[in-house]
OpenMM code with the backbone's topology and positions (N, CA, C; nanometers):
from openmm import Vec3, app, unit

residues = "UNK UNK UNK UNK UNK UNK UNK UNK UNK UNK UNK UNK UNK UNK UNK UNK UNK UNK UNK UNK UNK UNK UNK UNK UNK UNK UNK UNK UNK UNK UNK UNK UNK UNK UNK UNK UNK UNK UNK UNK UNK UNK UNK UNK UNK UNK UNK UNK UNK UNK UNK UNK UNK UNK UNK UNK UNK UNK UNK UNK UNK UNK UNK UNK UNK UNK UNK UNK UNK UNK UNK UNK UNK UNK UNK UNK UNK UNK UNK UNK UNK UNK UNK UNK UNK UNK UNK UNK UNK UNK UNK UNK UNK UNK UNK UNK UNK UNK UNK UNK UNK UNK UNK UNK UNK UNK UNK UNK UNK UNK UNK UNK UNK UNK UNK UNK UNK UNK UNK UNK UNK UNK UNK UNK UNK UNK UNK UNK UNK UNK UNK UNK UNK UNK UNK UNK UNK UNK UNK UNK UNK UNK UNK UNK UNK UNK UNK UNK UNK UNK UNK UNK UNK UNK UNK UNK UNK UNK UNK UNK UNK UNK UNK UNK UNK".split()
positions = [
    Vec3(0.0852, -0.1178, 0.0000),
    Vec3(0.0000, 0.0000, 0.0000),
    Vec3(0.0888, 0.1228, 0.0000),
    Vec3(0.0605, 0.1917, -0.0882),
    Vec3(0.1336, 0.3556, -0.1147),
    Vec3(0.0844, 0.4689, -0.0563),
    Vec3(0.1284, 0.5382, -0.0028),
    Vec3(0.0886, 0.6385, 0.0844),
    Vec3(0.1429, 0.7766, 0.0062),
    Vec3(0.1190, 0.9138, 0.0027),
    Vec3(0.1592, 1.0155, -0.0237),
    Vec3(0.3202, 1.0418, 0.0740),
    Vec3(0.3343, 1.1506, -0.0204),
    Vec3(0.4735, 1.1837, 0.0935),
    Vec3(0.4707, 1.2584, 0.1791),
    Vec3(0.5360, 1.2135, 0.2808),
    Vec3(0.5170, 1.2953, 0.4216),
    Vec3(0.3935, 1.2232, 0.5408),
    Vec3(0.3416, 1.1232, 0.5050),
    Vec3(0.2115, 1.0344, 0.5479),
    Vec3(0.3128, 0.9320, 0.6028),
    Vec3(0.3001, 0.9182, 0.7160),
    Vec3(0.3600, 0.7580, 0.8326),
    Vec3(0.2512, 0.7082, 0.8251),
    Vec3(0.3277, 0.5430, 0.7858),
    Vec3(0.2263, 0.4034, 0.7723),
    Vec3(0.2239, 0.3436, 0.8759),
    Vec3(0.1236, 0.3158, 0.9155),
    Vec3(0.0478, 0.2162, 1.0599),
    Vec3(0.1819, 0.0749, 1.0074),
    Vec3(0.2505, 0.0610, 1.1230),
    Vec3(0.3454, -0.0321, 1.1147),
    Vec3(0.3030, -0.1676, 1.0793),
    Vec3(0.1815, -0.2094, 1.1109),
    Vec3(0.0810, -0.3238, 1.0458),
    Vec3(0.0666, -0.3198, 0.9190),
    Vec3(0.0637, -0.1868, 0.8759),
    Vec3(0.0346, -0.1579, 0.6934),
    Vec3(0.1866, -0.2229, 0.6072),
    Vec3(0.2755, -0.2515, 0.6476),
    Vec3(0.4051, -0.2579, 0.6331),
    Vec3(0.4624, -0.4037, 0.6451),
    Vec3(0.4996, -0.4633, 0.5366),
    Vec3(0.5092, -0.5766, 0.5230),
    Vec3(0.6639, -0.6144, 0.4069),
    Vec3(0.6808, -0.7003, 0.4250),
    Vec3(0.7857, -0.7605, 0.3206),
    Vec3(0.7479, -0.8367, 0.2046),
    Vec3(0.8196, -0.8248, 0.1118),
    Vec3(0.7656, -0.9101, -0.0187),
    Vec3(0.7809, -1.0482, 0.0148),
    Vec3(0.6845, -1.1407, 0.0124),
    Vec3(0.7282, -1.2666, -0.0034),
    Vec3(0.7030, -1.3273, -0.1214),
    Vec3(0.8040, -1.4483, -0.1577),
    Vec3(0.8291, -1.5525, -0.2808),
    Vec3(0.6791, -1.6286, -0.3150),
    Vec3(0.5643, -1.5766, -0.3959),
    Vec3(0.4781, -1.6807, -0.4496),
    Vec3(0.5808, -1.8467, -0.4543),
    Vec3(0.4822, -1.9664, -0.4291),
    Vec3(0.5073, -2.0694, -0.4439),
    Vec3(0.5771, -2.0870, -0.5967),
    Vec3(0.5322, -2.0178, -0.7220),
    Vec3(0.5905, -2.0768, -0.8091),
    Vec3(0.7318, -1.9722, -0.8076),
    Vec3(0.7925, -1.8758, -0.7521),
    Vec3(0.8939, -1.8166, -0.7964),
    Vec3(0.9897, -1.8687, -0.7073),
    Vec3(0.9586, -1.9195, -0.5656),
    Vec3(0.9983, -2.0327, -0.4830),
    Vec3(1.0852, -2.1618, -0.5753),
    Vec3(0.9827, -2.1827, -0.6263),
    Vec3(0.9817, -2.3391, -0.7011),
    Vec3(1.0870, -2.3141, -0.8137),
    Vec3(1.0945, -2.1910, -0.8771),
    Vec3(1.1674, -2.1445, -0.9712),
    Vec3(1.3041, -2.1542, -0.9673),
    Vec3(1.2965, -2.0923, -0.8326),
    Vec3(1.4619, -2.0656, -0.7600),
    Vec3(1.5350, -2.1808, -0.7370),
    Vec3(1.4393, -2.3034, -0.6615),
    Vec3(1.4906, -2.3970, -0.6529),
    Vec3(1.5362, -2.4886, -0.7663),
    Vec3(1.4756, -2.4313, -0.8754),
    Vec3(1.5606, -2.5309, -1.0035),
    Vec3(1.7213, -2.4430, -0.9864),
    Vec3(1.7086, -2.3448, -1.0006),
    Vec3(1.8470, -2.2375, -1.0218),
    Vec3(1.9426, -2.3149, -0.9477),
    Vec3(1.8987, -2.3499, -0.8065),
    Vec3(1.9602, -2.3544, -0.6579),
    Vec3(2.0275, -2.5239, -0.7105),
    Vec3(1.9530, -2.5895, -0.7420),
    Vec3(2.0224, -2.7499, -0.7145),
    Vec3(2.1162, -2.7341, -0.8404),
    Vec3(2.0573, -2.6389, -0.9708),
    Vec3(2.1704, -2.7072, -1.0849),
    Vec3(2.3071, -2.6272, -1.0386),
    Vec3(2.2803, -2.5227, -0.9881),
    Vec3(2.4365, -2.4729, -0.9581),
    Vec3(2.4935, -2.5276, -0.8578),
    Vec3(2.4215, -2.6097, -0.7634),
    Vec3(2.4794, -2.7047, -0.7041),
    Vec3(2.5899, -2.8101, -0.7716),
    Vec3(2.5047, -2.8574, -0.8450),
    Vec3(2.5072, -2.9860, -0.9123),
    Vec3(2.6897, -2.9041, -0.9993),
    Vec3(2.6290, -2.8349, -1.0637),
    Vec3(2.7691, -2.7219, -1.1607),
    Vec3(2.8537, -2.7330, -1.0609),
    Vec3(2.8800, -2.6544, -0.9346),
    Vec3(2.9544, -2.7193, -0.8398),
    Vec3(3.0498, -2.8234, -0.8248),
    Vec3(2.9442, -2.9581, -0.7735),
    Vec3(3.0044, -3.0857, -0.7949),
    Vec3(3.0570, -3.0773, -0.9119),
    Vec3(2.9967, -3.0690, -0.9855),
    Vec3(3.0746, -3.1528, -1.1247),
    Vec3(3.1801, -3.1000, -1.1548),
    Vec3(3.2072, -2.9696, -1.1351),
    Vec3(3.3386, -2.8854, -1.1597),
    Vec3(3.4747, -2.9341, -1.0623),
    Vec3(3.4149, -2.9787, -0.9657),
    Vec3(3.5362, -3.0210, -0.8222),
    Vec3(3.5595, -3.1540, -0.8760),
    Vec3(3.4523, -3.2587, -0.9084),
    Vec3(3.5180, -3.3744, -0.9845),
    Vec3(3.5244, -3.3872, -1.1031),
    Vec3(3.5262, -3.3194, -1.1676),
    Vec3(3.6300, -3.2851, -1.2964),
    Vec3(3.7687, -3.2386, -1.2788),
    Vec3(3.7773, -3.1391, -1.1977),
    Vec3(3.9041, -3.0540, -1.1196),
    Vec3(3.9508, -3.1942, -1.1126),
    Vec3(3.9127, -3.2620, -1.0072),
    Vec3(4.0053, -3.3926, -0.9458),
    Vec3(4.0908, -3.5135, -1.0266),
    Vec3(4.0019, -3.4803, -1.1450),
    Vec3(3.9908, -3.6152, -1.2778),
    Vec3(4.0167, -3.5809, -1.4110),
    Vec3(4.0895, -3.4891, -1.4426),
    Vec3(4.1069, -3.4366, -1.5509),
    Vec3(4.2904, -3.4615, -1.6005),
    Vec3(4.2936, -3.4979, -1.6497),
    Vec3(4.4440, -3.5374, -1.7210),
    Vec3(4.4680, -3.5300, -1.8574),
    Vec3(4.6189, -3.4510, -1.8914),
    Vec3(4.6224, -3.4247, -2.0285),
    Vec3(4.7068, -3.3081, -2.0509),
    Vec3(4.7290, -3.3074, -2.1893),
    Vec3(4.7530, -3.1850, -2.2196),
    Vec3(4.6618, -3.0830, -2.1579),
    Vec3(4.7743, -2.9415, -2.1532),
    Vec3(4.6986, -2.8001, -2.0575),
    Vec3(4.6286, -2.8739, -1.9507),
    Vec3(4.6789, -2.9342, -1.8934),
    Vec3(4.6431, -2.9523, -1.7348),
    Vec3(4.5667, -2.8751, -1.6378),
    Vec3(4.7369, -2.8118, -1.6245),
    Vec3(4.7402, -2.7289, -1.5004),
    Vec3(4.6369, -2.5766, -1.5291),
    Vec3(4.6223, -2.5457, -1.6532),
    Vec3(4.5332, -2.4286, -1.7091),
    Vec3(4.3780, -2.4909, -1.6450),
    Vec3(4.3892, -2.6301, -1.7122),
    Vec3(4.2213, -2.6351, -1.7318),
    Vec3(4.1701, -2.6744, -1.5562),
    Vec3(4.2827, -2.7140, -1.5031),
    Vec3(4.2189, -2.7809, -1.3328),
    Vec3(4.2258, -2.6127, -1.2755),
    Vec3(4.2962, -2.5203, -1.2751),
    Vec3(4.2409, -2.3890, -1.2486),
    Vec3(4.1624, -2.3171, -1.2916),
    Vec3(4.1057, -2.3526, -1.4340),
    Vec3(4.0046, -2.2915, -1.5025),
    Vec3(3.8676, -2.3444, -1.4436),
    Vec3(3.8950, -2.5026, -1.3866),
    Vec3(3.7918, -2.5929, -1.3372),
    Vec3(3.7114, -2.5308, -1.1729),
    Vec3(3.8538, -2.4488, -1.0945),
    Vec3(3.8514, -2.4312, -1.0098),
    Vec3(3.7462, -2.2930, -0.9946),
    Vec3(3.7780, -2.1869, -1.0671),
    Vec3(3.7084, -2.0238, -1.1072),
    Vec3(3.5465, -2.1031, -1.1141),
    Vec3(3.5651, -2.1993, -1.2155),
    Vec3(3.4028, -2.2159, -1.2417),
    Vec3(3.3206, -2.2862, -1.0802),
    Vec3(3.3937, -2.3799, -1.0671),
    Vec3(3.3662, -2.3988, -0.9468),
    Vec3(3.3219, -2.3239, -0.8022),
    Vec3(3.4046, -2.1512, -0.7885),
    Vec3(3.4037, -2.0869, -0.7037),
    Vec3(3.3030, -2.0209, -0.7717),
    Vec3(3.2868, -1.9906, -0.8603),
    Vec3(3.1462, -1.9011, -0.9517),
    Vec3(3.0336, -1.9430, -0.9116),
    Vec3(3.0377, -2.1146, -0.9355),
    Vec3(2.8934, -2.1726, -0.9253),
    Vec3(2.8575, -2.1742, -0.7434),
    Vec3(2.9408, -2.1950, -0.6778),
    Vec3(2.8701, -2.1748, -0.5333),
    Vec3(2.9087, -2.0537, -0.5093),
    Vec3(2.9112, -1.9420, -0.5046),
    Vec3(2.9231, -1.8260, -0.4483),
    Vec3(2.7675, -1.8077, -0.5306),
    Vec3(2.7419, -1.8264, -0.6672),
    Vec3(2.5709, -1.7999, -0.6789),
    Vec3(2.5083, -1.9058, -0.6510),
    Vec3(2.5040, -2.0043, -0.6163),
    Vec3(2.4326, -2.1358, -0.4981),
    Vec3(2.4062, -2.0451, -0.3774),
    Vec3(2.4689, -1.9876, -0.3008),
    Vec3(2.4591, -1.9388, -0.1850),
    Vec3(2.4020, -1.7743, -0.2385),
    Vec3(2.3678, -1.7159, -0.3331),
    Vec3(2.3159, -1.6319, -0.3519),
    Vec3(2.1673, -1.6283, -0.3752),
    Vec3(2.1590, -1.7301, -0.4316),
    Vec3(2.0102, -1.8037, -0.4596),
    Vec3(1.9563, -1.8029, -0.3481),
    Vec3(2.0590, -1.9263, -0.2844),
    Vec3(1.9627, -1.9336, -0.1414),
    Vec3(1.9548, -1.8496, -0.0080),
    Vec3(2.0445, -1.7671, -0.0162),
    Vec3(2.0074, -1.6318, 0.0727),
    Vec3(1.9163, -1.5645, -0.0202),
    Vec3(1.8435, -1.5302, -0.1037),
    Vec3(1.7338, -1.4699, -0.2071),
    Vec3(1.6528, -1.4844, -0.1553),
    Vec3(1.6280, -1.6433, -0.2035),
    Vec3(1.5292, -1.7126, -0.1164),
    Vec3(1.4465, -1.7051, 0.0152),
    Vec3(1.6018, -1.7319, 0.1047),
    Vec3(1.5168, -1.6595, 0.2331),
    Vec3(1.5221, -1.5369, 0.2724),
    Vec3(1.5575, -1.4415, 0.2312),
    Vec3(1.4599, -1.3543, 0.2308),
    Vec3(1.3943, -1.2524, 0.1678),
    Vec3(1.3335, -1.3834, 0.0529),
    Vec3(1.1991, -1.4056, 0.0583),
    Vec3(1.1255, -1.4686, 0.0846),
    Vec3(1.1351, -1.5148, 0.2508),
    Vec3(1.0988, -1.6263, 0.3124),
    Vec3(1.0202, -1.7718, 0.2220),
    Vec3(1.1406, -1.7652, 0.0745),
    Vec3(1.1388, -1.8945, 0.0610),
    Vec3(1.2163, -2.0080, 0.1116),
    Vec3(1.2111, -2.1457, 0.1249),
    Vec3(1.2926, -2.2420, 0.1759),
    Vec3(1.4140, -2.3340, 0.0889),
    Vec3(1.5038, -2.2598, 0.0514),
    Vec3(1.5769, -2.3522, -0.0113),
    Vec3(1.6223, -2.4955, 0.0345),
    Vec3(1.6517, -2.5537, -0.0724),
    Vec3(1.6585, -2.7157, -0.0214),
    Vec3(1.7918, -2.7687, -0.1050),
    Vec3(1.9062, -2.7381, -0.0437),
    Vec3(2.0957, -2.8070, -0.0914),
    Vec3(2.1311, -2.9622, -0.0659),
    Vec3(1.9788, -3.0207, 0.0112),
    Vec3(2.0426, -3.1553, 0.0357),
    Vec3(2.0708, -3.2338, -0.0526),
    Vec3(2.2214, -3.3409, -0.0771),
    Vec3(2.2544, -3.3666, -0.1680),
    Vec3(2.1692, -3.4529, -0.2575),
    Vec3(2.0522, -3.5499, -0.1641),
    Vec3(1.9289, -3.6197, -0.2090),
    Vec3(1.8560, -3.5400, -0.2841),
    Vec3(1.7996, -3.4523, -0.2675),
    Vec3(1.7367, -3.3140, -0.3637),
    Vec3(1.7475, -3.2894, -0.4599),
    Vec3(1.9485, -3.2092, -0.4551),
    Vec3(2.0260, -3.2087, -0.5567),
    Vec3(2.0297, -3.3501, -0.7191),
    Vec3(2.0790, -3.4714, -0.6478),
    Vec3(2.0812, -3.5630, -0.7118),
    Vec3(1.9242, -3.6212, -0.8388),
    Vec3(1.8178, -3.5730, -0.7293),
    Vec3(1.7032, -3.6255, -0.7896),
    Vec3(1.6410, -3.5192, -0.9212),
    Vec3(1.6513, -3.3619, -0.8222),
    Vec3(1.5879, -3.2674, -0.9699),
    Vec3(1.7209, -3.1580, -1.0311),
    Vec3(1.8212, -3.2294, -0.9717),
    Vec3(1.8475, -3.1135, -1.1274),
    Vec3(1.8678, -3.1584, -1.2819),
    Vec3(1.9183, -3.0405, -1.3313),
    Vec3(1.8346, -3.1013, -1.5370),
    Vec3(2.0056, -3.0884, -1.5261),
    Vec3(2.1352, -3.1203, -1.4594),
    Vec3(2.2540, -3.0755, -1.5368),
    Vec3(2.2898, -3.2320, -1.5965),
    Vec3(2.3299, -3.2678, -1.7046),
    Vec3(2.3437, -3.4090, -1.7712),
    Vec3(2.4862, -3.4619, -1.6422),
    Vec3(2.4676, -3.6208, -1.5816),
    Vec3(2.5800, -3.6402, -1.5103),
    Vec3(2.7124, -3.6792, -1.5979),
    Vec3(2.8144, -3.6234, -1.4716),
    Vec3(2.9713, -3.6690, -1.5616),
    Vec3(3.0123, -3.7958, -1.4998),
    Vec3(3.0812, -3.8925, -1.5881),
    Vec3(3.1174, -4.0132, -1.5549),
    Vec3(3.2406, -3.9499, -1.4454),
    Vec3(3.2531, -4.0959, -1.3483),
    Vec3(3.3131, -4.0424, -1.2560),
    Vec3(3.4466, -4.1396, -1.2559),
    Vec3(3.5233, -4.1128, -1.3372),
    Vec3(3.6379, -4.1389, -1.3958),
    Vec3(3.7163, -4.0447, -1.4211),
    Vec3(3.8522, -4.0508, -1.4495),
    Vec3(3.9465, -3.9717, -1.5175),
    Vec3(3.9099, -3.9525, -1.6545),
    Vec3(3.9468, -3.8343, -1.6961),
    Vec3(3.8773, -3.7540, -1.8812),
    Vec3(3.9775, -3.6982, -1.9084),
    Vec3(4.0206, -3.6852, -2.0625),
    Vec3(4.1582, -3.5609, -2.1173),
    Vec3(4.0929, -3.4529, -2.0902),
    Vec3(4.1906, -3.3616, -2.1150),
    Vec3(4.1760, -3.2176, -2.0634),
    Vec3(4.0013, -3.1964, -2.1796),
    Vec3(4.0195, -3.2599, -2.3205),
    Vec3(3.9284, -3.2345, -2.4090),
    Vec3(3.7920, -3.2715, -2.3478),
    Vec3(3.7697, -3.4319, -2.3485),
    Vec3(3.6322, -3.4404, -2.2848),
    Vec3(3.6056, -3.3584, -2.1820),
    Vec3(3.6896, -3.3045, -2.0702),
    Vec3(3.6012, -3.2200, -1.9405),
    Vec3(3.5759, -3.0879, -2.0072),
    Vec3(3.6209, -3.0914, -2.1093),
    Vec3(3.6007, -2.8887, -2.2022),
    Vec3(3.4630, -2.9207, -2.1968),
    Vec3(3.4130, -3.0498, -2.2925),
    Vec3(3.2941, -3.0670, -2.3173),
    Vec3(3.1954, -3.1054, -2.2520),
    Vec3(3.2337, -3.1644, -2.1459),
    Vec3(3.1254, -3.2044, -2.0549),
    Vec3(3.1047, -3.1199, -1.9774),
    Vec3(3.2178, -3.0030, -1.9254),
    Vec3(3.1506, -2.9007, -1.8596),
    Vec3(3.0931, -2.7905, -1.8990),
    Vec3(3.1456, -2.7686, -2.0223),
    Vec3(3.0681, -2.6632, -2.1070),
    Vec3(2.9431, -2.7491, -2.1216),
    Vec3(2.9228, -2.8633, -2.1435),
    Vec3(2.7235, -2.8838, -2.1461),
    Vec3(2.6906, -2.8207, -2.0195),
    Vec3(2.7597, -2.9151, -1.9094),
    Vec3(2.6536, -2.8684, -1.8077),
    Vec3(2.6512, -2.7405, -1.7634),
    Vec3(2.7705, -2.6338, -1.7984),
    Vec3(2.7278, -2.4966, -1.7344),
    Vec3(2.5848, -2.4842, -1.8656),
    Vec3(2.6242, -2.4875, -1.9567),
    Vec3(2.4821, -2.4400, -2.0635),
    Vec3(2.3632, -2.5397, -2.0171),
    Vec3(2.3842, -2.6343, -1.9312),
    Vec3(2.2563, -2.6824, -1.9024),
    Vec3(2.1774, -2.5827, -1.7726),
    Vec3(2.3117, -2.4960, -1.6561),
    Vec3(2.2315, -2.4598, -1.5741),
    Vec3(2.1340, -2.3000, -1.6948),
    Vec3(2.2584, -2.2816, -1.7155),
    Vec3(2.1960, -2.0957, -1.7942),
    Vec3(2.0846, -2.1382, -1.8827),
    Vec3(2.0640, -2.2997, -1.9276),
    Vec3(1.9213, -2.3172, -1.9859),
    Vec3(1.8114, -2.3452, -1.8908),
    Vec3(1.8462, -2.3883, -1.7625),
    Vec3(1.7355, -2.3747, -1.6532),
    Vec3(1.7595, -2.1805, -1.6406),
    Vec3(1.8426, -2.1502, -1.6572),
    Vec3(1.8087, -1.9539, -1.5592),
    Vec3(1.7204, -1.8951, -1.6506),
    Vec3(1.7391, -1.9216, -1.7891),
    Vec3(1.6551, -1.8433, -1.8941),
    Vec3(1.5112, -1.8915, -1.9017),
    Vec3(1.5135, -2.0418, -1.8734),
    Vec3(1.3479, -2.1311, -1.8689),
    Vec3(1.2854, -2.0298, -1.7567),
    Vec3(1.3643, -2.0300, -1.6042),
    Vec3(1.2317, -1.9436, -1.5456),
    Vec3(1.2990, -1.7916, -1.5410),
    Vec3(1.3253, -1.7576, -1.6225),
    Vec3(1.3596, -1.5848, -1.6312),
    Vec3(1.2083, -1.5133, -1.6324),
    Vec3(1.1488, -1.5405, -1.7536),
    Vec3(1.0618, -1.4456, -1.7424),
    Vec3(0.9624, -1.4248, -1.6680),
    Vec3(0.9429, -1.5564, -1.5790),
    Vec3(0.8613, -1.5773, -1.4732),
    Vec3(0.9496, -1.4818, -1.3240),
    Vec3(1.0299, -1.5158, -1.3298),
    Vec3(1.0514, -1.4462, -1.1751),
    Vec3(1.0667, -1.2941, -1.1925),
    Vec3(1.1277, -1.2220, -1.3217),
    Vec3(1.1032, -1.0911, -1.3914),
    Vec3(0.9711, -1.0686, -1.3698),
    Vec3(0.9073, -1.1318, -1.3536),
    Vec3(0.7217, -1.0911, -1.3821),
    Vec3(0.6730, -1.0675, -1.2251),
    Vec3(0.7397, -1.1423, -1.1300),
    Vec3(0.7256, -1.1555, -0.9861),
    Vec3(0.8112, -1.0615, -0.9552),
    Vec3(0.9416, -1.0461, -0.9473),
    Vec3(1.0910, -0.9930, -0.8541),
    Vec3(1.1718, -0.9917, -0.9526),
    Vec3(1.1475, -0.8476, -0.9970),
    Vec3(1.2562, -0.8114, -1.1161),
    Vec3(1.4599, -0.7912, -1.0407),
    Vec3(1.4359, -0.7219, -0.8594),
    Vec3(1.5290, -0.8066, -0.8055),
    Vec3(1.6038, -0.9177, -0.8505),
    Vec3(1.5339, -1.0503, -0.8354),
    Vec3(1.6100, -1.1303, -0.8311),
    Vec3(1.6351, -1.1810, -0.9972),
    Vec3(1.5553, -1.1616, -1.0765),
    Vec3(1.6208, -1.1802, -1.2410),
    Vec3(1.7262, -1.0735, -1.2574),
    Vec3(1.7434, -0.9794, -1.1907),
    Vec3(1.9191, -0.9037, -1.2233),
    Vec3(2.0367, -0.9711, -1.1694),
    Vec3(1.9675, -1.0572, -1.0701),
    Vec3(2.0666, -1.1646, -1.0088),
    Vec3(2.0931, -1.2594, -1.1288),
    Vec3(1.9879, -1.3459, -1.1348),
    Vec3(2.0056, -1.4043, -1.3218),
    Vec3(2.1037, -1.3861, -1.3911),
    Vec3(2.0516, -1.2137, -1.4288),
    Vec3(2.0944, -1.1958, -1.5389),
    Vec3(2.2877, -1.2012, -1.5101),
    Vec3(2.2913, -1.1601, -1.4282),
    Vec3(2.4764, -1.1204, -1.3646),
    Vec3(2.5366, -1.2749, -1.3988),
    Vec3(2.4394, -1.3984, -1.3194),
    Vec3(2.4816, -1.4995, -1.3391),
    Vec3(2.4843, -1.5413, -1.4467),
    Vec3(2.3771, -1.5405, -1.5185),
    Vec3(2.3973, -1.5791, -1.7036),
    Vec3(2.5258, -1.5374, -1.7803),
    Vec3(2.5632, -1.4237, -1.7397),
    Vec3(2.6866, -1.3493, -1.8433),
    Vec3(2.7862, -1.4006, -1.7547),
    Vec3(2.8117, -1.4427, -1.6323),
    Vec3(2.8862, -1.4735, -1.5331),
    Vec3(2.9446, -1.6272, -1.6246),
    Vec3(2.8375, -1.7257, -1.6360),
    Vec3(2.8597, -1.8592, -1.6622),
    Vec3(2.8575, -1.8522, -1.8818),
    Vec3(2.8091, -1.7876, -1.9213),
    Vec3(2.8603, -1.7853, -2.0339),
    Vec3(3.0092, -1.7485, -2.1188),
    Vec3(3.0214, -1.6816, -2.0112),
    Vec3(3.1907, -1.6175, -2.0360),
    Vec3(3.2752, -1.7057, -1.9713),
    Vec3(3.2486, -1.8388, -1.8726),
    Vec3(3.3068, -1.9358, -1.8529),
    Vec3(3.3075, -1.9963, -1.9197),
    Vec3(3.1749, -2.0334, -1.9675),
    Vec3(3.1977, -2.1587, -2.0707),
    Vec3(3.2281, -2.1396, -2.2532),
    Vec3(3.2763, -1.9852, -2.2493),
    Vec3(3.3530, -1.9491, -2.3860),
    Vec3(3.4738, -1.9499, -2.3628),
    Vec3(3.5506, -1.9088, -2.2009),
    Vec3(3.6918, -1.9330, -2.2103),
    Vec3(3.6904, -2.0726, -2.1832),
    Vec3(3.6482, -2.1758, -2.1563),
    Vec3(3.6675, -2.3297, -2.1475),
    Vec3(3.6416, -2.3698, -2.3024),
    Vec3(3.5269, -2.3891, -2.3710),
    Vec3(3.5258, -2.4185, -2.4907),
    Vec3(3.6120, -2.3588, -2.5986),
    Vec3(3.6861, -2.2807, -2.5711),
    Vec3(3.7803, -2.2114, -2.6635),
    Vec3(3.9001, -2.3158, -2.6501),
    Vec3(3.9401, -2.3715, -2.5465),
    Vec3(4.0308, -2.4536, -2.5347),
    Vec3(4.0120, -2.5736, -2.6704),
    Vec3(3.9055, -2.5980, -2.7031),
    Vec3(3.9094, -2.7176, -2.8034),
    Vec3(3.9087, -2.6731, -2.9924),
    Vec3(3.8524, -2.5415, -2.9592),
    Vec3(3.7729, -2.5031, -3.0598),
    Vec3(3.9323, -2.5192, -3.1729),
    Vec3(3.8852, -2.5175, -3.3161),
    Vec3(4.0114, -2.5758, -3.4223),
    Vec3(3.9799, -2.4801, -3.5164),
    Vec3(4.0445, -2.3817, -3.5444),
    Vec3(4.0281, -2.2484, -3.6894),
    Vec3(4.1286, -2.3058, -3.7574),
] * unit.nanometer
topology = app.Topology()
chain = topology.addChain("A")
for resn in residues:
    res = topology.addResidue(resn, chain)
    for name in ("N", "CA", "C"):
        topology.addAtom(name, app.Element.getBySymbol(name[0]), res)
């Protein structure tokens, strides 16, 4: 409720935005795949052998610190917008959309490619509910959006590693 200026609101009139169930539900896709981006980046880091090594297990590492520093951005969002995020690894494992990496040793080449899918698998969950949480909490789609250009510019300096002109 909007008041004129210079008008004090009855402290009851005064409330916080909270997360509709579906922008809730939204977040939580965001929340497990950058989880998931996470994992997969630390065991790739661990399992990666080959030519450019030492480049790509530090390149492995940036993406890695990217994807949970916005994991934990999500889910502080979340609450508060007294939604409930949910990191348990059972959670994680069951809904996110990121394709799994075999959990083996890979040349430096296959982890280019398998992690460049899965970062483009989370930024294809951020854009699926973009226009929905824009429509709710234009807030938190600038968060999005930071992260979208955040993880695309990762996964152009990683895929550049293979690319052949």
């Amino acid at each position: 409720m909007s008041t004129a200026t210079g008008q004090r609101r009855n402290p009851g009139e005064v409330t916080g935005f909270q997360a509709s169930a579906d922008l809730a539900r939204n977040l939580q896709r965001v929340l497990v795949d950058l989880i998931e981006l996470h994992l997969q980046g630390k065991q790739a880091h661990w399992n990666v052998v080959g030519s450019n090594f030492r480049d790509l297990h530090l390149q492995l590492d940036q993406l890695v610190d990217f994807a949970r520093e916005s994991s934990d951005t999500i889910a502080e969002r979340m609450r508060a917008l007294d939604a409930v995020p949910d990191g348990r690894s059972d959670t994680v494992a069951a809904t996110t959309s990121v394709p799994q990496i075999p959990g083996y040793e890979h040349n430096t080449g296959e982890v280019v490619d398998l992690i460049t899918t899965a970062i483009y698998a989370v930024v294809d969950t951020m854009r699926d509910v973009h226009d929905a949480v824009d429509a709710e909490d234009p807030t938190t789609a600038d968060q999005l959006h930071q992260m979208i250009d955040g993880l695309e510019k990762l996964a152009w300096l990683l895929k550049s590693e293979n690319r052949k002109v």
